[in-house]
N, C-alpha and C positions, 0 to 999 in steps of 0.2 A: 469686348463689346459683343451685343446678340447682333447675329446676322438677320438682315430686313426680312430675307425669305424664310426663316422658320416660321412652323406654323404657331398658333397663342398657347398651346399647350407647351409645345417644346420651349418657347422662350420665354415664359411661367416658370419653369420648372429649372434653363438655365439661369435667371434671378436668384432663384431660389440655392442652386449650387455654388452662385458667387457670393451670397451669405453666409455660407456653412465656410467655402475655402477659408473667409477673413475669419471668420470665428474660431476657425482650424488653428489658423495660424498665428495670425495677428493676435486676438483674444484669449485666446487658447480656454476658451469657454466650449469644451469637447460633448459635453451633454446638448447644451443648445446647436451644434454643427448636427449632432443627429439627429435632432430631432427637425430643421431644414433638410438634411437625406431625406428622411421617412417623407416629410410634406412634398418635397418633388420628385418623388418615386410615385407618391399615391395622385399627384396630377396628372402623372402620366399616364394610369388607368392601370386595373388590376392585369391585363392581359391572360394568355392563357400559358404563354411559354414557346408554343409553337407555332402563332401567329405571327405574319411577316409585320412589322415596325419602319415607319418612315428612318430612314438612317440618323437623321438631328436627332431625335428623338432616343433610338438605341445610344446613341455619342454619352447625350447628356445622363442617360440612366447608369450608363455604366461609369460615368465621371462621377458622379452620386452616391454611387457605389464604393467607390476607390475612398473616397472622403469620407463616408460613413464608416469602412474598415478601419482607416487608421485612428476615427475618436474614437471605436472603441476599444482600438488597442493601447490608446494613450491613457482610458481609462480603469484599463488592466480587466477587460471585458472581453479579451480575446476568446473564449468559451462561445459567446453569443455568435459570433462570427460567421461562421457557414451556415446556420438557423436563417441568422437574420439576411443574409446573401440571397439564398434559397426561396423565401419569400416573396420575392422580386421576380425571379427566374423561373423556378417552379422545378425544371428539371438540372442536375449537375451538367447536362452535354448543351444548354443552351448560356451558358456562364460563357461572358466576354476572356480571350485569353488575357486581359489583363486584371482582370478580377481573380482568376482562377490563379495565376502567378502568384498575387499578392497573396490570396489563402494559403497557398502551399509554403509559401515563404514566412508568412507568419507561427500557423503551425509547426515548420519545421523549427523557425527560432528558437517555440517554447516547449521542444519535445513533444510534444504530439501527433508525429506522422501520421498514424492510421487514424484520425480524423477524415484527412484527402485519400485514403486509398480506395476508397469505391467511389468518391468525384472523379478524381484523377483517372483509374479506372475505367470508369463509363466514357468520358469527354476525349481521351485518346482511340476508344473503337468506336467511336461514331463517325460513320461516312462523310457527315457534312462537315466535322471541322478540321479530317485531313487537308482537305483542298486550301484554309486558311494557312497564312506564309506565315504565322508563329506558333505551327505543328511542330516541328521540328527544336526549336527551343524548349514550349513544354516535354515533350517526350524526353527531354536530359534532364529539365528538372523533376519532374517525377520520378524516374530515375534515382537520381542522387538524393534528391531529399524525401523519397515518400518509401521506394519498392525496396531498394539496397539500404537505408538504416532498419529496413521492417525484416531484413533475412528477405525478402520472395525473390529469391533470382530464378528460380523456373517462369513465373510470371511474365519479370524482367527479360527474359531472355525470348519467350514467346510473343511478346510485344514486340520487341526488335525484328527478331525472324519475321512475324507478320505484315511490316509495315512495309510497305512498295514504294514508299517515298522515300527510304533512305539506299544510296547507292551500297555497293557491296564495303567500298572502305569504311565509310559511317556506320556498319554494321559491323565489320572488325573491330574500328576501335569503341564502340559501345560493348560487343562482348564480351572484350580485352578489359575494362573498368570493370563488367560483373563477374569476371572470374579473378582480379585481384581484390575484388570486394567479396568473394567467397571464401577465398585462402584469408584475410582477415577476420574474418566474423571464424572462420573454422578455429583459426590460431587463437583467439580470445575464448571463444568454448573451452580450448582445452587448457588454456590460464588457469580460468574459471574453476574446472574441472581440478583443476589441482591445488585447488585453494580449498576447494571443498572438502579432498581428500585430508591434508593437512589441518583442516580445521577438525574432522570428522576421526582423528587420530590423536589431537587434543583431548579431544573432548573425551574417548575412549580413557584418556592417561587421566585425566582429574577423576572421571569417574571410580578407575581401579584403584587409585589415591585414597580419596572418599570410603571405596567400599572396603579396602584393608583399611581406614580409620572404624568401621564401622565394625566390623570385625573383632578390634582391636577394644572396643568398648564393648562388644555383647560378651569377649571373653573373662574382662575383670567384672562385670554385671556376675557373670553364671559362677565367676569364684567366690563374690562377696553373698549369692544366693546360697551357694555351699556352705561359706565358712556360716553364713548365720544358722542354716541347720544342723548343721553339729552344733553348734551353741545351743540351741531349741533342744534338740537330744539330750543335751547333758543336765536340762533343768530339774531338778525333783517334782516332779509332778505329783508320784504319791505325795509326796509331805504336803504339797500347796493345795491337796484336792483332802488331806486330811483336817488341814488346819482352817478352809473351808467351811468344814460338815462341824469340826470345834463352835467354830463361831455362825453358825448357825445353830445350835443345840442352846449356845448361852445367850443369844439373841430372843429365840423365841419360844425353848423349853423351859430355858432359866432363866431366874431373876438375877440381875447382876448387884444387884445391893443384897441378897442373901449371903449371908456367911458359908453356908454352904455351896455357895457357886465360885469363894475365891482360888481355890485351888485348880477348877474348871479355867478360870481365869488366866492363872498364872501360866499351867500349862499352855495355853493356847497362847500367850508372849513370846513362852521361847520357844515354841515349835517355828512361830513367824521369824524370828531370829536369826533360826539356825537355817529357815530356808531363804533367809536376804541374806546372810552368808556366804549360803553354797552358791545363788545365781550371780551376784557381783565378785565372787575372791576370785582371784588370779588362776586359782587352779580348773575353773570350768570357762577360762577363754580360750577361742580356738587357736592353735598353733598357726603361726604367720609360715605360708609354704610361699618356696619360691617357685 
């Protein structure tokens, strides 16, 4: 139920958040939930981010918020998410810690840490929201789900050192998490690292494989290049270059119906003969070498 003292903005706008929740939920009509976020975000006025907000009013925006994140997580729109966050807030260090939660936790779900690492980031060195009582929750999960899956444990461990508001044990055992979270991320590098190697010593053996196959074909190539020159060498060439110039002489000096050109004729038969002889008989094929 709205409370009688909100002012008409604020209880506009929570109306407008008890639509979206049933649509959320009940309907699970997640397109239409957001699109009552957006309408009671935008009743509540653009602001600038750094202007002070009646607190009903902050309640309901960031309730708005929370319900607009999950339709459009439910719509597999988690991309949109910090855009459309941001739009509302203007700056990362002015995000409610429970919006800023829900981003980080989202994000981390779907593997994208370093989306939050410069929100998270900014929202932990800012003076005004050490003083808020859920500092100290976010600075573990940013922690664990943004600084240590991203590798920054100098970050990580600068942060901690920095903060005045954790006593010395709460600073051991957060430094105690970023140094077994650096001996694992080291010990996975050198997994990694050797899987590399081992792939990268495969790959050397198929290729040397490969390249004695290659080898192994240019050398029967450069014997069969061989053997056929000696076959070429051993051809009659006078004879094929005589018999040739024969039949060009009775082509175009002679007439081949003259009687006197058949002896020209004959001749030039078994010259062709004896030179398909000599190039196809057994005796001018090249010796088979082993």
């Amino acid at each position: 139920s709205e409370p009688l003292t909100w002012p008409p903005v604020a209880a506009q706008a929570a109306s407008l958040l008890e639509e979206a929740a049933d649509l959320l939920v009940l309907h699970r009509d997640f397109a239409a939930a957001v699109e009552r976020c957006e309408a009671g975000c935008d009743s509540l006025g653009p602001g600038s981010g750094t202007s002070p907000v009646p607190e009903s009013s902050a309640e309901v925006k960031c309730s708005l918020c929370v319900v607009g994140i999950q339709a459009l997580a439910e719509m597999n729109r988690w991309r949109e998410v910090l855009s459309w966050v941001l739009q509302y807030y203007h700056l990362p260090e002015r995000l409610p810690p429970k919006v800023l939660e829900l981003c980080i936790l989202l994000y981390s779900k779907v593997k994208e840490p370093q989306v939050m690492l410069e929100v998270g980031s900014s929202w932990l060195r800012d003076q005004t929201n050490r003083g808020l009582p859920e500092y100290g929750g976010l600075l573990e999960l940013c922690l664990l789900h943004v600084l240590l899956p991203l590798g920054r444990f100098k970050e990580a461990e600068e942060l901690v050192r920095s903060c005045d508001l954790l006593d010395s044990e709460q600073q051991q055992t957060f430094l105690g998490a970023i140094c077994e979270s650096r001996r694992q991320w080291a010990q996975r590098e050198e997994m990694h690292s050797a899987a590399e190697e081992q792939e990268d010593t495969a790959t050397e053996t198929l290729l040397g494989a490969l390249s004695q196959k290659l080898l192994t074909v240019l050398t029967l190539l450069r014997r069969a290049l061989r053997s056929m020159s000696s076959h070429l060498c051993l051809l009659p060439y006078k004879k094929m270059l005589l018999a040739t110039f024969l039949l060009y002489l009775v082509v175009v000096r002679l007439d081949p119906a003259s009687p006197t050109s058949l002896p020209f004729i004959y001749k030039l038969v078994q010259l062709f003969r004896q030179a398909w002889a000599a190039v196809f008989s057994p005796v001018h094929r090249s010796p088979v070498k082993d």
